[in-house]
C-alpha positions in Angstrom: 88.8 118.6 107.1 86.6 115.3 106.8 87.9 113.4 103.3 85.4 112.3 101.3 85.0 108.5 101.4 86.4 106.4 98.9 88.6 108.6 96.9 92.3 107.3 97.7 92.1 105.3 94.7 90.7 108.1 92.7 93.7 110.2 94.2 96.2 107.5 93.0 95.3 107.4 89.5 95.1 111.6 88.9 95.5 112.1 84.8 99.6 112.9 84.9 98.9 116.2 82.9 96.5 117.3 85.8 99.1 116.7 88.6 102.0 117.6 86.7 100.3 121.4 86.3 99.2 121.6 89.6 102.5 120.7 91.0 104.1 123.7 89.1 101.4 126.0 89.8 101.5 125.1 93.6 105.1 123.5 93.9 105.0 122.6 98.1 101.0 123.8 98.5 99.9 120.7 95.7 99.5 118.0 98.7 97.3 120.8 100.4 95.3 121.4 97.2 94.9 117.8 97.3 94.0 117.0 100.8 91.5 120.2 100.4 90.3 119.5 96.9 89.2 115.8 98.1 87.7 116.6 101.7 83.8 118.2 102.5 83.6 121.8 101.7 82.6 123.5 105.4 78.9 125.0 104.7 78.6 128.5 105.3 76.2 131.5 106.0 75.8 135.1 105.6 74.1 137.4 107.4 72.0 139.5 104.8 72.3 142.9 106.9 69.6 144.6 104.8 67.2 142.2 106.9 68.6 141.9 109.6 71.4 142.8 112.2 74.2 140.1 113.0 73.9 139.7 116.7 70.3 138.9 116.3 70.2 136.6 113.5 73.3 134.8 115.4 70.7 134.5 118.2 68.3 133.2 116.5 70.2 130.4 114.5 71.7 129.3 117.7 68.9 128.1 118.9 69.4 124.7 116.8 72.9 125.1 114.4 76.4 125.7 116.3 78.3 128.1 114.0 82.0 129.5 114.0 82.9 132.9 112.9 84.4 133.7 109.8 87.6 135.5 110.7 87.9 137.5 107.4 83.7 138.6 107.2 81.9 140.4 110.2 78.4 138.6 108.8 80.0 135.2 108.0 79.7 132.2 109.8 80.8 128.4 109.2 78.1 125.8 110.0 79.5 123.8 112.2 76.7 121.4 112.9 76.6 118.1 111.0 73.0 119.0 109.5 73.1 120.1 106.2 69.5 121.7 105.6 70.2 125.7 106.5 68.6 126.3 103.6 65.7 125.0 104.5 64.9 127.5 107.3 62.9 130.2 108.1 65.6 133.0 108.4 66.4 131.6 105.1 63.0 132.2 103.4 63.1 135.7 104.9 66.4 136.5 103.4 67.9 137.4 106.6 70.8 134.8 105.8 72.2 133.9 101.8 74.2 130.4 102.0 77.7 131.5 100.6 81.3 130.0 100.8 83.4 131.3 103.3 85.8 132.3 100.0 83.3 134.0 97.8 83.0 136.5 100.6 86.6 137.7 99.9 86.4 139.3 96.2 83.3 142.1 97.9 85.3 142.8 100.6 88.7 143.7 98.5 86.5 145.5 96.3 84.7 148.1 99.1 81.6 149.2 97.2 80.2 152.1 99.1 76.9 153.6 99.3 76.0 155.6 96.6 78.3 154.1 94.0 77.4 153.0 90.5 79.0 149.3 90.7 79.1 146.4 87.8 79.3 143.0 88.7 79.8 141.5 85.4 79.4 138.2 86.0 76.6 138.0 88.8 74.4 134.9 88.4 73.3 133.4 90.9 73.9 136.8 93.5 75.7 135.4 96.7 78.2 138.2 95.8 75.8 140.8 94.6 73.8 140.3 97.3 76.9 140.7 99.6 77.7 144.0 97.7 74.0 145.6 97.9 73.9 145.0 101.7 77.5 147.1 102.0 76.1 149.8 99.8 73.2 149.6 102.3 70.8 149.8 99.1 72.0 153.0 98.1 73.7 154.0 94.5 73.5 152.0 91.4 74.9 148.0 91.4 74.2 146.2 88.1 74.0 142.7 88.1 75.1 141.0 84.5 75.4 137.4 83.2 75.3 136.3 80.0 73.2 133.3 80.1 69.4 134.4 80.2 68.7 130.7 82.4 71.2 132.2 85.2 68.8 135.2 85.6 65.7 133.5 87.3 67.6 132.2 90.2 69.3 136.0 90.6 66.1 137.9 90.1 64.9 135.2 93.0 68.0 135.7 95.7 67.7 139.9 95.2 64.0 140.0 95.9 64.4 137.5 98.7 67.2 139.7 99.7 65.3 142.3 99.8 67.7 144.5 97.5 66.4 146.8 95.7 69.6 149.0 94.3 69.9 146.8 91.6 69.2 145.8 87.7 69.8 142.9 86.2 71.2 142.8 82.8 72.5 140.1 80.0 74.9 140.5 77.8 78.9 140.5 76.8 80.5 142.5 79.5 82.3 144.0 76.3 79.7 146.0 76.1 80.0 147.8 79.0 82.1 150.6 77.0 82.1 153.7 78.7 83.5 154.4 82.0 80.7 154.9 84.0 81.1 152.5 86.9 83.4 153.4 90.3 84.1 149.9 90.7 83.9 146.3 88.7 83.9 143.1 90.2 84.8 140.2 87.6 84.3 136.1 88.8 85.9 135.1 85.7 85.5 131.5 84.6 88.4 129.4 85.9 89.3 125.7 85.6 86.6 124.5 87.8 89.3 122.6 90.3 87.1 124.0 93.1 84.2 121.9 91.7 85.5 118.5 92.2 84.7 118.5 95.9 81.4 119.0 94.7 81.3 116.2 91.9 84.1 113.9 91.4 83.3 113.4 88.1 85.0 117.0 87.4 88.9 115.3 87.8 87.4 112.6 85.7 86.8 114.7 82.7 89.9 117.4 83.0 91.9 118.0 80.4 94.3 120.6 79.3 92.0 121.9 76.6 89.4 122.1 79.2 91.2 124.7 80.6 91.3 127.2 77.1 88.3 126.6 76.4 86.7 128.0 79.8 89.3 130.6 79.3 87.6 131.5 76.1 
């Protein structure tokens, strides 16, 4: 993993309630969390097999971005070139790939919706896992695709018809309201304490706080 530049002093003066938690939550794993926490996330790709097959997709990307397989996801592949702009390709704009962390393929595959289900993903916006779920229904059966915040819906609606998924209805709302039991299967990504984000923005260390945490949890 490549560290980030200029964070060892960030590092050094973590809030003492944010590394005291982690260090009981994770006990011998908090350096790791650290060291992980602080470095460049590894871009990485999914093959949308509604579009297109794996082999050939793999062939065509090849032709200008090195990638590694993801051990844990048939269509997943790390990006191992230093470019950063896969989402600016063509294979892209066709749907035939969905740029998705190497992790967030993990919850769909536990699940194992199957063609011909009705599924619930209760908090779907913006679809990398929705999308991922449609494809292993092969399109078939019934996925619905909630959020709760109607500005999270534009950029889901967008990835499913890029996708080219068309099992699907989005919907907005409380998942409480999802009262009967009509679903075969229910995939949750709750809201957590956004420690995954700080890779993303540093700022997100800056501003944690225990109350933070109850808050999300609320």
């Amino acid at each position: 993993m490549k560290r980030i530049p200029d964070t060892d002093e960030l590092i050094a003066r973590l809030k003492p309630d944010f590394v005291s938690r982690y260090k009981e939550l994770l006990g011998n794993n908090y350096e790791e969390f650290i060291q992980c926490s602080f470095s460049f996330l590894r871009r990485s790709l999914r093959v949308n097999t509604l579009k297109i097959d794996v082999e050939n997709c793999k062939k065509r990307l090849e032709k200008n971005w090195k990638l590694r397989q993801v051990p844990w996801c048939k269509e997943g592949f790390w990006i191992e070139s230093e470019r950063r702009d896969i989402g600016n390709t063509v294979e892209h704009a066709l749907g035939y790939i969905y740029v998705q962390e190497a992790a967030s393929m993990i919850p769909p595959l536990v699940l194992e919706p199957q063609p011909g289900e009705t599924v619930l993903d209760m908090a779907a916006a913006p679809g990398s896992k929705t999308s991922q779920m449609a494809a292993m229904m092969q399109n078939k059966g019934i996925l619905v695709a909630n959020d709760i915040k109607p500005d999270r819906l534009k950029p889901l609606g967008l990835n499913l018809q890029r996708c080219g998924i068309t099992n699907t209805v989005m919907t907005i709302g409380f998942g409480q309201r999802f009262k009967e039991p009509i679903f075969d299967r229910i995939l949750i990504d709750a809201p957590c304490s956004g420690t995954g984000n700080i890779r993303r923005s540093l700022k997100t260390v800056e501003i944690w706080n225990p109350s933070m945490i109850k808050r999300l949890a609320h």
